[in-house]
C-alpha positions in Angstrom: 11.7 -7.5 -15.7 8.0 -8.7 -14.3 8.1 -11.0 -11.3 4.5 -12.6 -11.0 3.1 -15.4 -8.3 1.9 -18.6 -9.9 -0.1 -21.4 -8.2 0.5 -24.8 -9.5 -2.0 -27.5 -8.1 -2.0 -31.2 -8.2 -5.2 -31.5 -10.2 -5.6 -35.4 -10.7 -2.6 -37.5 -12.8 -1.3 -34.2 -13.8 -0.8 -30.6 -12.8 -1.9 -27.1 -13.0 -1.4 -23.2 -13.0 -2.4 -20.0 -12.5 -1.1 -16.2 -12.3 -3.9 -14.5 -9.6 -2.6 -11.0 -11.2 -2.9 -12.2 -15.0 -6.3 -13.8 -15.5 -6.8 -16.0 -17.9 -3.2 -17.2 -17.8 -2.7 -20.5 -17.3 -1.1 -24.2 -18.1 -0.8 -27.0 -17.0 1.8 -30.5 -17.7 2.2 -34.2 -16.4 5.0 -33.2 -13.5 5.3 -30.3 -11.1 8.1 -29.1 -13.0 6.6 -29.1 -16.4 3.9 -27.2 -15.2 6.2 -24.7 -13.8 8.3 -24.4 -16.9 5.2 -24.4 -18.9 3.4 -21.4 -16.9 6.6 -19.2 -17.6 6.2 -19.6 -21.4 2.6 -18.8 -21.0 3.4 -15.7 -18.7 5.7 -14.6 -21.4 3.5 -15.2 -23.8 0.8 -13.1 -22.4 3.0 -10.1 -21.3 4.4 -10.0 -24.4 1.0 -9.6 -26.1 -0.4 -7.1 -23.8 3.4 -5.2 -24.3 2.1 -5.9 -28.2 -1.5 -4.6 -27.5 0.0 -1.3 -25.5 -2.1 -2.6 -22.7 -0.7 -1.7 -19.5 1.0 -4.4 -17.6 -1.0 -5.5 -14.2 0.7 -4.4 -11.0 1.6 -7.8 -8.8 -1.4 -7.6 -6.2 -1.2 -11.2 -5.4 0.9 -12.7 -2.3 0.8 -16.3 -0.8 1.4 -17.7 2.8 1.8 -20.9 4.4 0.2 -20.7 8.0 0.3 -23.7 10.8 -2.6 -24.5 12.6 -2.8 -27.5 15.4 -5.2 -29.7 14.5 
């Protein structure tokens, strides 16, 4: 099993994704949770032709952090 970090963003009426470790893996859909569900076909999608290509798999790199700052 691959765990990877995905960044969904509100990009105008809709949303979008990304996988910082995967480039060039993306999606996007009309809710948050499309978009989510959407990304995880596309990550599949793009392991399993790399696994396809015998190209190795990226080694998860990325990490994210919420931080507080008084403003």
């Amino acid at each position: 099993m691959y765990r990877f970090l995905i960044v969904i963003e509100k990009a105008g009426k809709n949303y979008s994704a990304y996988c910082p470790d995967l480039p060039g893996c993306v999606a996007t859909g009309k809710t948050r949770e499309e978009t989510e569900r959407n990304m995880h076909k596309a990550v599949e999608m793009h392991i399993q032709g790399m696994l396809e290509d015998n190209l190795p798999i990226p080694v998860n790199v990325a990490t994210a952090e919420y931080i507080a700052v008084a403003a």
